[in-house]
VOBA-1610 file (N, C-alpha, C; in pm, whole numbers, padded with zeros to 5 digits, always signed):
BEGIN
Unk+25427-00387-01803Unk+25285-00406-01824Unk+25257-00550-01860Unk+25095-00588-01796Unk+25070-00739-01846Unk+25003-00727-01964Unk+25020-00823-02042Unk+24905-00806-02156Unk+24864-00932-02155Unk+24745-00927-02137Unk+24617-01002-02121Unk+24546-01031-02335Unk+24579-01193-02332Unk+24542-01238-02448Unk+24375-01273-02419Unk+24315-01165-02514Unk+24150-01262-02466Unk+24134-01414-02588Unk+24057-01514-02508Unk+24019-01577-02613Unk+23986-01539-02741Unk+24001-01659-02821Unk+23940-01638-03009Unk+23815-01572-02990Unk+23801-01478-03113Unk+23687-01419-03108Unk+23625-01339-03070Unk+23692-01279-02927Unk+23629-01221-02834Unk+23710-01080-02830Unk+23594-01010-02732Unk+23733-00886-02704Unk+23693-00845-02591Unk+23810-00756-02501Unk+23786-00746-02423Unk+23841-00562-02364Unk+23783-00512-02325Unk+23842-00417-02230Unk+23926-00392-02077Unk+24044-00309-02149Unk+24089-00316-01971Unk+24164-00161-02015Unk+24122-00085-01862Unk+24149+00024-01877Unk+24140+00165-01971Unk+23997+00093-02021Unk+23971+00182-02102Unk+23990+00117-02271Unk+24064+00054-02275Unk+24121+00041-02412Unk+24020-00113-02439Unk+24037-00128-02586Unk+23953-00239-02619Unk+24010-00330-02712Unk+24031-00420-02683Unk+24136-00527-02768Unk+24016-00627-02846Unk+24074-00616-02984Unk+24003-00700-03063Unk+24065-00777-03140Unk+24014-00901-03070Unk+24116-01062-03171Unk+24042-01041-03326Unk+24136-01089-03417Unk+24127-01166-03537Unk+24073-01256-03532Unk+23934-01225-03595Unk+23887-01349-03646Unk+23914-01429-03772Unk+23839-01581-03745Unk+23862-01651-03881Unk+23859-01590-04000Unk+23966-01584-04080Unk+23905-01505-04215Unk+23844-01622-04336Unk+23758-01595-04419Unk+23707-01712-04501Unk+23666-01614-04653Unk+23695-01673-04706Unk+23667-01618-04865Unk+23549-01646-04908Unk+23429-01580-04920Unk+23302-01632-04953Unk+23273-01668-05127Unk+23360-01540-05206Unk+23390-01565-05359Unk+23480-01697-05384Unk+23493-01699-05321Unk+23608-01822-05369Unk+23572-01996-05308Unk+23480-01958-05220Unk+23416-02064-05167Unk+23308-02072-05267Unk+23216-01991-05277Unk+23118-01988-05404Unk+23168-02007-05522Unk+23280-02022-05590Unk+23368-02082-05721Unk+23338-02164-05738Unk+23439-02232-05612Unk+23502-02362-05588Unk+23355-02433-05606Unk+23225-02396-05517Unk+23108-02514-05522Unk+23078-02499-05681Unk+23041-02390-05722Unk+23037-02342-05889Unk+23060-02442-05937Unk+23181-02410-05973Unk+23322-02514-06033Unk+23295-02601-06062Unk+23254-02731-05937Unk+23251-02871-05890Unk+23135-02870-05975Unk+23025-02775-05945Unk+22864-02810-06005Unk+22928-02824-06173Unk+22971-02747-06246Unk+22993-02727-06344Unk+23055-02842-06424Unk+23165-02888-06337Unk+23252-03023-06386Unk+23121-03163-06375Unk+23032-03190-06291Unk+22938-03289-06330Unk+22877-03234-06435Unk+22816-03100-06434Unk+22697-03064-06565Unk+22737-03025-06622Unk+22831-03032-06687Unk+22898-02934-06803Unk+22889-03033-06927Unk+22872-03132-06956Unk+22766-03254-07049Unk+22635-03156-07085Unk+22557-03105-07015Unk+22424-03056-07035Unk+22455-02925-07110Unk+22405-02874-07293Unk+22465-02804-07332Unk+22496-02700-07308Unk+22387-02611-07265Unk+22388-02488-07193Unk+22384-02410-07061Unk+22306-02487-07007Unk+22250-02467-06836Unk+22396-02535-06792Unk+22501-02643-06830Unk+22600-02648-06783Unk+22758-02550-06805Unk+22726-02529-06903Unk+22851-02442-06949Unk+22860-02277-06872Unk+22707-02270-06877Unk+22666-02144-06773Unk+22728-02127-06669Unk+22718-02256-06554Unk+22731-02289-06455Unk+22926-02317-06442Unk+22968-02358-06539Unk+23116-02407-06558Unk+23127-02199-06580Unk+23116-02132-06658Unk+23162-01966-06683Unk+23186-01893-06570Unk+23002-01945-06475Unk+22994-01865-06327Unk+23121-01899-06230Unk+23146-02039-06226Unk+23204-02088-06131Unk+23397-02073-06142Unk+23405-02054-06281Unk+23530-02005-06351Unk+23560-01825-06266Unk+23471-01767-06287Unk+23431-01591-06286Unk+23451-01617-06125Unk+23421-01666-06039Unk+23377-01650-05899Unk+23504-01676-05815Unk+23551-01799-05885Unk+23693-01846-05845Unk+23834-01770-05871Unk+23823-01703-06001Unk+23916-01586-06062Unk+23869-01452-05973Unk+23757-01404-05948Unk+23752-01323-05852Unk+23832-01338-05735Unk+23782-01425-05669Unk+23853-01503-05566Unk+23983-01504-05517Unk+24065-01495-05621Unk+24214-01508-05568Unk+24261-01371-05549Unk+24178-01270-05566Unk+24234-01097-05513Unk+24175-01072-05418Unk+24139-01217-05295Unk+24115-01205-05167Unk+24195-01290-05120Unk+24256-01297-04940Unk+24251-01394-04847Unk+24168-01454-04785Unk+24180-01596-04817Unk+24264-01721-04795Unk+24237-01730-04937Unk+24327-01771-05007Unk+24340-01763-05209Unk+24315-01970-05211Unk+24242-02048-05124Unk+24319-02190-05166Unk+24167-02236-05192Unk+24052-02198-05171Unk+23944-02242-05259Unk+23905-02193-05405Unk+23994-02070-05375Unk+23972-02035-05540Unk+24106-02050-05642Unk+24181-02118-05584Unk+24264-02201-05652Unk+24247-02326-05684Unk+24141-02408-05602Unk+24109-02525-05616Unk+24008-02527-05739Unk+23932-02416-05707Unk+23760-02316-05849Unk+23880-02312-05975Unk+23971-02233-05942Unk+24041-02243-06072Unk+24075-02359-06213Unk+24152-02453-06071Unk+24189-02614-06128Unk+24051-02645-06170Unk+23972-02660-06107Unk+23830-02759-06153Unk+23800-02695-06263Unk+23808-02550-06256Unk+23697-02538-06418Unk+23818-02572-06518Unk+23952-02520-06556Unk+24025-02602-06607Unk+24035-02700-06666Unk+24006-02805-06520Unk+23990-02948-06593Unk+23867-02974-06664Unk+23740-02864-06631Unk+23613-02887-06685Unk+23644-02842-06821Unk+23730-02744-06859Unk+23742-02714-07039Unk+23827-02799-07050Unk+23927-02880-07008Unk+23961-02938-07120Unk+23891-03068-07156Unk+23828-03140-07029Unk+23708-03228-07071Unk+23596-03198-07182Unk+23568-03073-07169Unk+23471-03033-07274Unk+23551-03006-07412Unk+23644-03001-07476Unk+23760-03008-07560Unk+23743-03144-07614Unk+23770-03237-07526Unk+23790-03357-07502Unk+23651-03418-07568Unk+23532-03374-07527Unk+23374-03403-07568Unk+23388-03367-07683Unk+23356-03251-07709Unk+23338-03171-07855Unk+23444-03267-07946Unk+23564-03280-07927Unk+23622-03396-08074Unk+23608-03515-08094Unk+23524-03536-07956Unk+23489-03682-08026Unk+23356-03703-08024Unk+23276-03606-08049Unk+23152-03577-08115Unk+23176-03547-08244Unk+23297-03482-08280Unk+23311-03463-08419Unk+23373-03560-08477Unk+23449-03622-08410Unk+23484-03744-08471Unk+23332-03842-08523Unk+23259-03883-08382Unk+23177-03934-08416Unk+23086-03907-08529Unk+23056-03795-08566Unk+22934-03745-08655Unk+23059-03762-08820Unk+23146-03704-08831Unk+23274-03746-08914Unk+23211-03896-08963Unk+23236-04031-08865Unk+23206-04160-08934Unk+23097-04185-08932Unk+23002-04119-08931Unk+22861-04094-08955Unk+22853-04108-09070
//
């Protein structure tokens, strides 16, 4: 027997039977993190409306990795990460500052 590859995307019938390619797969939670995330790491300075935004984008990205393709919400992961420990980083030397106040 021949077997007939249809192009990406497409499908095709022969003989009755119906062949269906794999499409692109894309993680929409984990793509929605990852932008989260990024938003969060600029506004996460702004006290509340940023930290919000740093929680969502944390939550979306941790969702994220109990789907395929796991590498935007590994990337959502790292960013909010680095966004707490920057905010770590803020908060003691606000307390420092108010301290030599």
């Amino acid at each position: 027997m021949n077997e007939i590859t249809p192009p990406q995307n497409q499908s095709t019938e022969q003989h009755g039977q119906t062949f269906i390619v794999n499409q692109n797969q894309s993680n929409g939670t984990a793509i929605a993190g990852f932008v989260i995330a990024l938003l969060g790491l600029f506004l996460g300075w702004i006290p509340i409306f940023g930290w919000f935004i740093w929680i969502i984008g944390f939550i979306l990205s941790f969702v994220g990795m109990f789907k395929n393709p796991k590498g935007f919400a590994i990337a959502g992961l790292v960013i909010s990460f680095l966004g707490f420990i920057l905010m770590i980083f803020l908060f003691a030397g606000l307390v420092v500052l108010g301290s030599l106040a």
